[in-house]
DRENVEXLUM-103898 format. One record per residue: residue number from 1; residue in three letters; chain; x negated, y, z of N, C-alpha, C in turn. Coordinates in Angstrom, 3 decimals. Layout:
REM residues N
[node NUM 'Ala' 'A' [X Y Z] [X Y Z] [X Y Z]]
...
END
This chain:
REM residues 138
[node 1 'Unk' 'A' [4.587 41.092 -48.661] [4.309 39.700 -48.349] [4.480 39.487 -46.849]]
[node 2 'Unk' 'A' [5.430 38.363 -46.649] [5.663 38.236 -44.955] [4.266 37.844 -44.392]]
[node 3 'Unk' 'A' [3.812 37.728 -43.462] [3.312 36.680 -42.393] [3.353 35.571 -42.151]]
[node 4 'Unk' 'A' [2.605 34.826 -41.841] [2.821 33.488 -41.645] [2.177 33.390 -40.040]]
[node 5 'Unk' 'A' [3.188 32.431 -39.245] [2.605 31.878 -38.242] [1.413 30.924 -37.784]]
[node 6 'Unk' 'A' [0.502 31.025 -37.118] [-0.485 30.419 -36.830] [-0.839 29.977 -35.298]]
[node 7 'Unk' 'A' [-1.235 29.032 -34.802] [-1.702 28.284 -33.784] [-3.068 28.910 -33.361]]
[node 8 'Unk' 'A' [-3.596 28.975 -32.500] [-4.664 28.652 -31.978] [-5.947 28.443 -32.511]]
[node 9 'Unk' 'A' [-5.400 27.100 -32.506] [-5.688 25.924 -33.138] [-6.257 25.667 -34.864]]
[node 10 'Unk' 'A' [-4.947 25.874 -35.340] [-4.931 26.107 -36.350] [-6.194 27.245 -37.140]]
[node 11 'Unk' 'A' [-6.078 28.443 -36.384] [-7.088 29.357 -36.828] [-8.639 29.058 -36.628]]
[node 12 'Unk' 'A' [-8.738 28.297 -35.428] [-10.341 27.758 -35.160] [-10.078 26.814 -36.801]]
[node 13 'Unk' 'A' [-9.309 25.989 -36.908] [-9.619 25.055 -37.411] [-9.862 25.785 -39.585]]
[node 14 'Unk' 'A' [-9.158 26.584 -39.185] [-9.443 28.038 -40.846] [-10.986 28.798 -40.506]]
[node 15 'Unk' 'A' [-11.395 28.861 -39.636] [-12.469 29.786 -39.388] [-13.723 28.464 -39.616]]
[node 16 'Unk' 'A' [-13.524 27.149 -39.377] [-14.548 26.113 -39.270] [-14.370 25.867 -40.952]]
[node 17 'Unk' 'A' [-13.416 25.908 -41.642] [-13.502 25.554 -43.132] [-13.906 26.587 -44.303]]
[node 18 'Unk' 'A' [-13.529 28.448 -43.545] [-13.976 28.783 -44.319] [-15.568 28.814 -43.997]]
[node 19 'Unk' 'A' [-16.235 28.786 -43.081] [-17.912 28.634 -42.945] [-18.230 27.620 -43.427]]
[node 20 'Unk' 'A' [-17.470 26.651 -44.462] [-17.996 25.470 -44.678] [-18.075 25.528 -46.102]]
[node 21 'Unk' 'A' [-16.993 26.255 -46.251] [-16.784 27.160 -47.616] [-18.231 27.868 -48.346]]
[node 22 'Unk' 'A' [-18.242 28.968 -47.242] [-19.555 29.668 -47.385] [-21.229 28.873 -47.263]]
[node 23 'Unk' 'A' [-21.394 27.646 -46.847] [-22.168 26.364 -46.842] [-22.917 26.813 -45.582]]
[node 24 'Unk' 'A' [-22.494 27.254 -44.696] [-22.632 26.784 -43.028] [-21.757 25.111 -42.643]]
[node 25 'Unk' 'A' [-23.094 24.855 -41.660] [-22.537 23.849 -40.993] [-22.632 24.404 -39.260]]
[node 26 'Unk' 'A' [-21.386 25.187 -39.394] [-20.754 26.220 -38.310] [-20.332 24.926 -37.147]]
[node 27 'Unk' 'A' [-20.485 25.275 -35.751] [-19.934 24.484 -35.179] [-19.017 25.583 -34.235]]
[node 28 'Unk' 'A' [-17.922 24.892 -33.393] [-16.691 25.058 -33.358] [-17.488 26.787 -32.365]]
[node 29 'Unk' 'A' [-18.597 26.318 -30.829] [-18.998 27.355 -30.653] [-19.191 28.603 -31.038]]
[node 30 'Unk' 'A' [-19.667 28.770 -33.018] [-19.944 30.103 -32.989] [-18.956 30.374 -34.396]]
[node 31 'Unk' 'A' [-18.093 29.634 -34.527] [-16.453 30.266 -34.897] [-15.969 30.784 -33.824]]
[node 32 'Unk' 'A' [-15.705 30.322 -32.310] [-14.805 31.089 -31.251] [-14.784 32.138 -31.189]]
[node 33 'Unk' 'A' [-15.923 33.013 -31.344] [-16.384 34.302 -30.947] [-15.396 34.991 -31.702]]
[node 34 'Unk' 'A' [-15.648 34.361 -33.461] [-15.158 35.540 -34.261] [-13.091 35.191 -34.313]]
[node 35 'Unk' 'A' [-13.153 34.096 -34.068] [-11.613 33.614 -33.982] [-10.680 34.321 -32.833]]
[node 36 'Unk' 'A' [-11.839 34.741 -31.683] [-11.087 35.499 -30.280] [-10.575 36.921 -30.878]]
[node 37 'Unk' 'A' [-11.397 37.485 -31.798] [-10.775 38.779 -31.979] [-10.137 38.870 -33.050]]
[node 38 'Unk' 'A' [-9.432 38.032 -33.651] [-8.718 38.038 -34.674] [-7.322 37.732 -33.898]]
[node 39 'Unk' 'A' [-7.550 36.467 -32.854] [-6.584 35.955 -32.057] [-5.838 37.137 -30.951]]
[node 40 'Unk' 'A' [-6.722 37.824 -30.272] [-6.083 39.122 -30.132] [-5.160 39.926 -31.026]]
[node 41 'Unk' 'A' [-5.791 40.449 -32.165] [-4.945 40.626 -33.320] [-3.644 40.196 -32.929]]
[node 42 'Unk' 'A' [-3.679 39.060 -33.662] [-2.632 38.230 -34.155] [-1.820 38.251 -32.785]]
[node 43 'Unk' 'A' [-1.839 38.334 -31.496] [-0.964 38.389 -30.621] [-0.244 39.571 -30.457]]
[node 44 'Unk' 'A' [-1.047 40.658 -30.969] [-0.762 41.875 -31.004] [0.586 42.089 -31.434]]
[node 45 'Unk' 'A' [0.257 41.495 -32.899] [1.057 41.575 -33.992] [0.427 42.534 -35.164]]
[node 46 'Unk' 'A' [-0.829 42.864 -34.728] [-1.484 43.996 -36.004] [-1.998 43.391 -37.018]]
[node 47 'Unk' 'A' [-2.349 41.622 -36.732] [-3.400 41.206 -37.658] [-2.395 41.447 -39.401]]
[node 48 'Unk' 'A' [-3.166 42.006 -40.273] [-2.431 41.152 -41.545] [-1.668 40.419 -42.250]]
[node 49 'Unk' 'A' [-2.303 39.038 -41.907] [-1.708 37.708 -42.399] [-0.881 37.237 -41.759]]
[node 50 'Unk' 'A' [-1.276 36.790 -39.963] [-0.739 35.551 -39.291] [-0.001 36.774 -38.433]]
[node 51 'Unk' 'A' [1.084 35.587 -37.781] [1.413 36.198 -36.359] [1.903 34.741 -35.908]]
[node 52 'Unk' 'A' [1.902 35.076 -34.066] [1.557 34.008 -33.445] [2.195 32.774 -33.514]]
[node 53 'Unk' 'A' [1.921 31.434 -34.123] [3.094 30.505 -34.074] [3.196 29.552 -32.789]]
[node 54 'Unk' 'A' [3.942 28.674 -33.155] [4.189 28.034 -31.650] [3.540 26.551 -31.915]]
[node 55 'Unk' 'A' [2.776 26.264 -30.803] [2.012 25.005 -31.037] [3.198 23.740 -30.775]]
[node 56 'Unk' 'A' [2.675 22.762 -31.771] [3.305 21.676 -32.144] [3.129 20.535 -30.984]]
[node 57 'Unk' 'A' [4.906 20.133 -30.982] [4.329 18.973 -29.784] [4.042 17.802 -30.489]]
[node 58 'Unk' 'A' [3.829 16.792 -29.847] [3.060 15.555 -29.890] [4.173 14.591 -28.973]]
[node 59 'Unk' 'A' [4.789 13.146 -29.420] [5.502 12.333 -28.500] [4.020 11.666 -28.174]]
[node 60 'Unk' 'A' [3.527 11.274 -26.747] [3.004 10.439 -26.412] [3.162 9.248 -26.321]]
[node 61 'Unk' 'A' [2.352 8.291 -26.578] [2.227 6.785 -26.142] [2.193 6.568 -24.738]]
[node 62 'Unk' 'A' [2.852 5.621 -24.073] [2.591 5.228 -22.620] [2.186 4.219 -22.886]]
[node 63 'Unk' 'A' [1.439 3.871 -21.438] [0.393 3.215 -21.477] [0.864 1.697 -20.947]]
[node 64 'Unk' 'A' [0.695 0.739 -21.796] [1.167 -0.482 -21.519] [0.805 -1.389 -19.946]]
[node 65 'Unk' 'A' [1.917 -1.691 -19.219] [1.566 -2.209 -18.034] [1.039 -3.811 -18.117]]
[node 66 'Unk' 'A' [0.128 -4.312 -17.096] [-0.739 -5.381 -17.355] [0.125 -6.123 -16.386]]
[node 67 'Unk' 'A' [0.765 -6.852 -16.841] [2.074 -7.777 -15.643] [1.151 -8.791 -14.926]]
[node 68 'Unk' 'A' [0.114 -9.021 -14.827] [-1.133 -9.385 -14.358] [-2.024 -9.068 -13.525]]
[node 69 'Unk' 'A' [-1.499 -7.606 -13.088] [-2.662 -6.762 -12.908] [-2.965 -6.551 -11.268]]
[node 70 'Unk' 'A' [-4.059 -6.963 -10.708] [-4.279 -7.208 -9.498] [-4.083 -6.216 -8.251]]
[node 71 'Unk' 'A' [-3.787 -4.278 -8.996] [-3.378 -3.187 -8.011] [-1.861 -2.569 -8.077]]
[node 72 'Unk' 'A' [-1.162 -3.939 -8.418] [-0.191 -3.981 -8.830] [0.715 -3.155 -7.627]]
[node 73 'Unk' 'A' [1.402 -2.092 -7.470] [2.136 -1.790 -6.487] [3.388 -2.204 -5.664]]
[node 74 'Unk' 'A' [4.216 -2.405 -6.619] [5.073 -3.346 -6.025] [5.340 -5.083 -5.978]]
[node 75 'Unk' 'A' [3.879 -5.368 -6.103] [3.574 -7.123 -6.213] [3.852 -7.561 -4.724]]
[node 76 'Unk' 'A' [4.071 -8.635 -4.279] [4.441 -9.466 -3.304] [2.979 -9.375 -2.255]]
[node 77 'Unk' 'A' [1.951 -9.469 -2.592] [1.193 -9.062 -2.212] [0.387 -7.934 -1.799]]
[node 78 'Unk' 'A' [0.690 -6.826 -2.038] [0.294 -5.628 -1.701] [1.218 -5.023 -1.247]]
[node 79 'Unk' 'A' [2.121 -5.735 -0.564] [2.611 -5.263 0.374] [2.388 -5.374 1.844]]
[node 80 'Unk' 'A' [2.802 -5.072 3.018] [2.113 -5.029 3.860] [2.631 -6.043 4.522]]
[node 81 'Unk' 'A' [2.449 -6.478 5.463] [2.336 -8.005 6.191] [3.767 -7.786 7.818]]
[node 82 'Unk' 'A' [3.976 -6.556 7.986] [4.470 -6.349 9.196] [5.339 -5.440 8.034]]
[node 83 'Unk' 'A' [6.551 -6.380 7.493] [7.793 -6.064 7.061] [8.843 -5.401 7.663]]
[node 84 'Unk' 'A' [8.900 -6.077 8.865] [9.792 -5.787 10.407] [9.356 -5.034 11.376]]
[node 85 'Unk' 'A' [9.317 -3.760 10.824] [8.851 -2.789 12.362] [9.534 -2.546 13.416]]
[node 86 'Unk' 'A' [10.940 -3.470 13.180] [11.602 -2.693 14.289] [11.539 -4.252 15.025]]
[node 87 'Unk' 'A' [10.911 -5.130 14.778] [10.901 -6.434 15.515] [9.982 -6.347 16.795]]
[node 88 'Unk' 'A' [10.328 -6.846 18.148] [9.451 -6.869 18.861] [8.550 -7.514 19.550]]
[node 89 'Unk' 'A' [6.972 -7.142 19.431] [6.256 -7.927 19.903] [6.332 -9.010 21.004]]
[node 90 'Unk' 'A' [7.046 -8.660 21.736] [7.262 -9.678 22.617] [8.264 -11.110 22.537]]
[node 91 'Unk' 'A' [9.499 -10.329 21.554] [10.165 -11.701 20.823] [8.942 -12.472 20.222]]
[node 92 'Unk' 'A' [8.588 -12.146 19.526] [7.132 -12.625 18.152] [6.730 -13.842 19.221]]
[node 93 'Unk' 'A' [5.650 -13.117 20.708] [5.190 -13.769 21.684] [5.782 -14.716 22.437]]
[node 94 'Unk' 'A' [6.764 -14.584 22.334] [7.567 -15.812 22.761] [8.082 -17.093 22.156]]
[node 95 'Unk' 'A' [8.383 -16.287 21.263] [8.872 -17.522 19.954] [7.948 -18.367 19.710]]
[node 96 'Unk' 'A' [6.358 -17.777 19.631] [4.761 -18.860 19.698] [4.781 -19.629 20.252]]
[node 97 'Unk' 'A' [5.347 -19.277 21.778] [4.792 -19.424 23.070] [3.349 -19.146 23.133]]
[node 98 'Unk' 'A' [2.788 -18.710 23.625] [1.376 -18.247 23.614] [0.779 -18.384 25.068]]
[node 99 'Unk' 'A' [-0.181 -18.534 25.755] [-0.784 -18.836 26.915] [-1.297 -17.784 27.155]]
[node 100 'Unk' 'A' [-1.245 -17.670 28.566] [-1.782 -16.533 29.311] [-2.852 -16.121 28.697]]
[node 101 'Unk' 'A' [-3.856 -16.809 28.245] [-5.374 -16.241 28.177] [-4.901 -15.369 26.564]]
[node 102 'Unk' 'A' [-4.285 -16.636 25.563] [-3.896 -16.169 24.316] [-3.645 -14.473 23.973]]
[node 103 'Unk' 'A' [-2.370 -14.766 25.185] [-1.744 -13.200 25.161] [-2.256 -12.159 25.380]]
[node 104 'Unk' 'A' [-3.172 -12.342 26.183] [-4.254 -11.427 26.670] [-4.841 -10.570 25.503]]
[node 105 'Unk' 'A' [-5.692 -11.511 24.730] [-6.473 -11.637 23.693] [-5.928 -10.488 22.479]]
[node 106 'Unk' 'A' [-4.585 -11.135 22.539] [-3.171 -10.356 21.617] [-3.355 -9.371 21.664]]
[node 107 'Unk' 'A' [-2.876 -9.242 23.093] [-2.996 -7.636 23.292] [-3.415 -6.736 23.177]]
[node 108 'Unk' 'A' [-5.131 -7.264 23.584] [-6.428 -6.647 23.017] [-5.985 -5.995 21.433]]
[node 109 'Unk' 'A' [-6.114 -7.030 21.068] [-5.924 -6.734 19.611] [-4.996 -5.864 18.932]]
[node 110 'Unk' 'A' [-3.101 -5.942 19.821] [-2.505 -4.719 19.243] [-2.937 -3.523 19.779]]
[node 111 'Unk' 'A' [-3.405 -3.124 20.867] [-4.075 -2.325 21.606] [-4.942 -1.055 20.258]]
[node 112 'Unk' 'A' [-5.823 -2.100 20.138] [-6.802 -1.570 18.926] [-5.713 -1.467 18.153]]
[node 113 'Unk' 'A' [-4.717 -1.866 17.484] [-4.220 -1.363 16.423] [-2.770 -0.972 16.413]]
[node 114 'Unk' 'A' [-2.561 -0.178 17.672] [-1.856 0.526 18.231] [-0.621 0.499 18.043]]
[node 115 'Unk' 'A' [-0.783 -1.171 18.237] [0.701 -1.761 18.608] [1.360 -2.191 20.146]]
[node 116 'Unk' 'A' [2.681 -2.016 20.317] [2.593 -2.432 21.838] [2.497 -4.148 22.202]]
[node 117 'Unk' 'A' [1.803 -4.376 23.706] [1.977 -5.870 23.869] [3.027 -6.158 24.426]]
[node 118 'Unk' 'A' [2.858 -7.436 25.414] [3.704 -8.069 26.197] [3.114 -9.067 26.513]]
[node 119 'Unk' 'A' [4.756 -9.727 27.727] [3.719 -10.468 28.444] [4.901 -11.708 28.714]]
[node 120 'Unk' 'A' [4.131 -12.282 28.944] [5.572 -13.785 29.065] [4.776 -15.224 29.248]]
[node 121 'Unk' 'A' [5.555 -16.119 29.480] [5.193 -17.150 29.930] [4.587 -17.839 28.820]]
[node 122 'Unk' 'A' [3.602 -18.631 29.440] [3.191 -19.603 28.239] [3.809 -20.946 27.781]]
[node 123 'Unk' 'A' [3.560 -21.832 26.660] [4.195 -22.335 25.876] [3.350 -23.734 25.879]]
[node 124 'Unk' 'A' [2.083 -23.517 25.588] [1.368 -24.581 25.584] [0.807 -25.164 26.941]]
[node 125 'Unk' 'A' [1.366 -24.186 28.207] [0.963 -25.140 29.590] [-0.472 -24.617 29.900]]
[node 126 'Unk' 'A' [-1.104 -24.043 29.176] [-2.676 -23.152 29.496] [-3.507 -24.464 30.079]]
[node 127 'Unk' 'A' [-4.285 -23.541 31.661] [-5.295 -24.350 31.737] [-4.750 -25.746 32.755]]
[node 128 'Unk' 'A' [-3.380 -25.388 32.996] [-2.931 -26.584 33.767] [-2.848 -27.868 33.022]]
[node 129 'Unk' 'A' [-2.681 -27.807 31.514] [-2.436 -28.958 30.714] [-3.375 -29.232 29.683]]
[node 130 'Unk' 'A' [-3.986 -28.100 29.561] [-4.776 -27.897 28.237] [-4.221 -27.608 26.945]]
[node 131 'Unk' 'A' [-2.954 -27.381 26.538] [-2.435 -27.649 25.325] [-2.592 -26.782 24.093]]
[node 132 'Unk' 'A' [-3.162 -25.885 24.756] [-3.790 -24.446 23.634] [-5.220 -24.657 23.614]]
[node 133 'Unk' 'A' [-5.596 -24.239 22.241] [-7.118 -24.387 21.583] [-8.105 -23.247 22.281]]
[node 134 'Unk' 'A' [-7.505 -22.275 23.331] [-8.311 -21.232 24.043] [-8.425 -21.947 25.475]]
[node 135 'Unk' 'A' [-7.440 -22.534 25.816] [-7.338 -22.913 26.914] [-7.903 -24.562 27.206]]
[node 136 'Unk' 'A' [-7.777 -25.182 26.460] [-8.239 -26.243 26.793] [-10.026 -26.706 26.980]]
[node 137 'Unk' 'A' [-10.321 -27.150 27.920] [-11.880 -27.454 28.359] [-12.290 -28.128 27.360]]
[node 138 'Unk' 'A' [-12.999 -27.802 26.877] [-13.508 -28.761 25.913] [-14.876 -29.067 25.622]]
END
């Protein structure tokens, strides 16, 4: 009589039916014990009955995308805001026009976030005209 191939798997799952057989309500824990040295066996190639078979694949399901979904990676929004790294701050600052005090302020700010500044004329006329919301007396 040939052999038949067996899983793992398969054998926990013969060792849980025949104790169920015998009217144990065996749990999977104290089948392992006796399934490990049979499973040796069987790798051997000495056991009897089985010798080792090859476990069965499975096609998986993927997991449906939520076209909705707010951590969306390539959404318009989670992307980052400074598209143009190779643009330069000081074009940016100019194109505003920005006021002395403004620019200042700017700077501060790329400073902390370790961008470079610049420096250029102002746009809104500063404190000579008032025409900027930093600059004007108010």
């Amino acid at each position: 009589m040939s052999k038949s191939p067996i899983t793992w798997l398969e054998l926990i799952k013969e060792k849980l039916t025949e104790a169920k057989k015998n009217g144990k309500s065996a749990s999977i824990g104290e089948v392992v014990p006796e399934a490990k040295k049979e499973w040796v066996q069987i790798k051997n190639g000495t056991h009897p009955k089985y010798t080792q078979g090859k476990a069965k694949t499975h096609a998986r399901k993927g997991k449906k995308s939520d076209k909705n979904s707010k951590t969306k990676k390539n959404s318009a929004s989670a992307k980052s805001t400074s598209s143009a790294p190779n643009m330069n701050i000081n074009d940016i600052l100019n194109k505003a026009k920005v006021c002395k005090k403004c620019r200042k302020n700017i700077e501060k700010a790329m400073k902390k976030s370790e961008m470079k500044g610049g420096s250029g004329g102002c746009g809104c006329g500063g404190p000579m005209s008032g025409g900027c919301a930093t600059c004007s007396p108010a």
